[in-house]
Every structure is written in C-alpha cells, then in structure tokens.
C-alpha positions as YAML, in Angstrom:
chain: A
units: angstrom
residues:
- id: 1
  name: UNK
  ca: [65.99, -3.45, -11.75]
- id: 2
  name: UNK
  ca: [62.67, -3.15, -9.69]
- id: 3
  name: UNK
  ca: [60.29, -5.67, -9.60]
- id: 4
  name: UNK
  ca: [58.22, -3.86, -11.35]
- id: 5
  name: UNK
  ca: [60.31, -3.51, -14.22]
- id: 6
  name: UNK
  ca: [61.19, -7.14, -13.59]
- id: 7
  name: UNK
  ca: [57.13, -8.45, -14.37]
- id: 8
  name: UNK
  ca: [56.61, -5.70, -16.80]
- id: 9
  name: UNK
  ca: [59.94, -7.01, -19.78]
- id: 10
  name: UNK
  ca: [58.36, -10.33, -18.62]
- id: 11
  name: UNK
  ca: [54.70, -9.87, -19.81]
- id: 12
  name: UNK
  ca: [55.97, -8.16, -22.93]
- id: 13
  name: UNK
  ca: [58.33, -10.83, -23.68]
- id: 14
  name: UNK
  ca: [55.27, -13.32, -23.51]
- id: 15
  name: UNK
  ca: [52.78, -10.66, -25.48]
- id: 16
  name: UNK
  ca: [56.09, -10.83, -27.86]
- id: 17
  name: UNK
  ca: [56.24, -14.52, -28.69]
- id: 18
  name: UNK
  ca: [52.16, -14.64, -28.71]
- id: 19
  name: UNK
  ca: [51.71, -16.76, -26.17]
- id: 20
  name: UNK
  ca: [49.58, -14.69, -23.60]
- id: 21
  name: UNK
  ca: [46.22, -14.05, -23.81]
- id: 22
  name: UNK
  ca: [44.41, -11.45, -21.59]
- id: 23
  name: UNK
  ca: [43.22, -14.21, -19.75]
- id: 24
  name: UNK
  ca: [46.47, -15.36, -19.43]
- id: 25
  name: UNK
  ca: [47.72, -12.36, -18.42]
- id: 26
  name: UNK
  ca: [45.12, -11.74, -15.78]
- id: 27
  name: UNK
  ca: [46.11, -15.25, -14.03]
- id: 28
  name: UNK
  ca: [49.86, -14.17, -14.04]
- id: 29
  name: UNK
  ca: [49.46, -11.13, -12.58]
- id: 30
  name: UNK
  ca: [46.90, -12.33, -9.78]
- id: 31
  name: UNK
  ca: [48.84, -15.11, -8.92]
- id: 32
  name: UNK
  ca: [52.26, -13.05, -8.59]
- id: 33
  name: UNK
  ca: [50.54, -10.54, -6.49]
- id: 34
  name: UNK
  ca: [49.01, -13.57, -4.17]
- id: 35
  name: UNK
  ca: [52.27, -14.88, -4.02]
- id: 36
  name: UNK
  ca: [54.13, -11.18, -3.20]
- id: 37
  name: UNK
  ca: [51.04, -10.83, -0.45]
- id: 38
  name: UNK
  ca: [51.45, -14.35, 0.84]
- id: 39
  name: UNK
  ca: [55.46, -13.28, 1.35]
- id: 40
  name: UNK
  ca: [55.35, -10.57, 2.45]
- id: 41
  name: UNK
  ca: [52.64, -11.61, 5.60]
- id: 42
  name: UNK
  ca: [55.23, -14.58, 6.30]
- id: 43
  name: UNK
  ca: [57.86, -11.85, 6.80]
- id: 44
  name: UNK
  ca: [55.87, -9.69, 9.74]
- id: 45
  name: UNK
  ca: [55.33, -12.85, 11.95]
- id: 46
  name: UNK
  ca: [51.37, -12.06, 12.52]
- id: 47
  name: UNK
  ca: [49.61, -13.99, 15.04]
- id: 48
  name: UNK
  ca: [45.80, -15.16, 14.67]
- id: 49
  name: UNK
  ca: [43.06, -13.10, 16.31]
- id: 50
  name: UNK
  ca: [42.97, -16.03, 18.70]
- id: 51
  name: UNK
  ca: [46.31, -15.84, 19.44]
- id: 52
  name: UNK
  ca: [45.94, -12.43, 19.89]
- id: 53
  name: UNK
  ca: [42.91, -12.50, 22.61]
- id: 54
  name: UNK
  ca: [44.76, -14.89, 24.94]
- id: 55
  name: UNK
  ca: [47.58, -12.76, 25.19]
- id: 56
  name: UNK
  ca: [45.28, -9.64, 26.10]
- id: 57
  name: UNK
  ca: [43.79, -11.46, 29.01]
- id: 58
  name: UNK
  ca: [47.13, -12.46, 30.09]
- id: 59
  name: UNK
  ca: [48.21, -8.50, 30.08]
- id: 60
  name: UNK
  ca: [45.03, -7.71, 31.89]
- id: 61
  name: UNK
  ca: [45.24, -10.07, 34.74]
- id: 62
  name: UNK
  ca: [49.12, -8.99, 34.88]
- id: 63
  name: UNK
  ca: [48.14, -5.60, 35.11]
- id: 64
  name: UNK
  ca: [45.24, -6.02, 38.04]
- id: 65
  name: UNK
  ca: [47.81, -7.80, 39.30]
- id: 66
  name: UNK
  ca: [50.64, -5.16, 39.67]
- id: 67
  name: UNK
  ca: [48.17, -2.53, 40.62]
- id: 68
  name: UNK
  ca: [46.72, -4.83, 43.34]
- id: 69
  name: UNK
  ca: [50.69, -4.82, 45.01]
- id: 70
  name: UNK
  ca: [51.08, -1.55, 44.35]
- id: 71
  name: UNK
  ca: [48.36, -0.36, 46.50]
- id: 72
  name: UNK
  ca: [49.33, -2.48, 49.13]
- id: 73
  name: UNK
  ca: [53.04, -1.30, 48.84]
- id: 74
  name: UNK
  ca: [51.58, 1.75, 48.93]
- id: 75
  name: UNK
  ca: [49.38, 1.29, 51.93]
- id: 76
  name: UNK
  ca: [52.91, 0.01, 53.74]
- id: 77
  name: UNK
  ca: [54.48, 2.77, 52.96]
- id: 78
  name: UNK
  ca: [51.75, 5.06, 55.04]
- id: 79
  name: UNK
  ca: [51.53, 2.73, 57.77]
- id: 80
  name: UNK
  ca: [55.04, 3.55, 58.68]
...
C-alpha cells in the first residue's frame, strides 16, 4: 500500500469515528506533508547557499590555478 492510500483509510477512519473536523483535517495533512518535505531534504544532503559560495571560489582559484601551469607547461614544451 502507497502512502497515499496509507493517509487516505487514515483520514476516513477519523471522518468515521467523528473526530475530525475540516480544521482538523487541514492541520493533519499540512503537517504530514511538512514532515514528508522536511525528510525527504534530509535525504539529498543539501548544503546552504553559503556553503555553496565558498566552495565556488575554491573551484575558481583551482581552476586559474591549473590553467596558469598549463601555459607554462606549455610554454616548456616550445622552448625545447
């Protein structure tokens, strides 16, 4: 059985016994979708924007830095 399914024989066993209200219901189903949203983020291992920028710098100076021996590998490589 699907989740889905699973929340849906849920609700209508609450709706059943008369003990949800369409407020009620409307608090259920946010908070199970916050907490589906909140698990599923946790799975993909995001990193903050922060995070994010200081790596990009660190790429870019790595990269100026590989082009900077390749031209002068490349310069070596004439001179002979």
């Amino acid at each position: 059985m699907d989740n889905s399914q699973k929340i849906l024989k849920m609700l209508s066993g609450f709706i059943e016994a008369g003990i949800l209200t369409s407020q009620d219901l409307k608090k259920e189903l946010s908070s199970s979708l916050k907490f589906k949203k909140e698990s599923f983020a946790g799975k993909l291992d995001l990193v903050t924007k922060k995070e994010f920028e200081i790596l990009k710098k660190v790429i870019e100076k790595q990269q100026k830095e590989i082009n900077k021996l390749k031209k002068s590998k490349f310069k070596k490589v004439k001179k002979s």
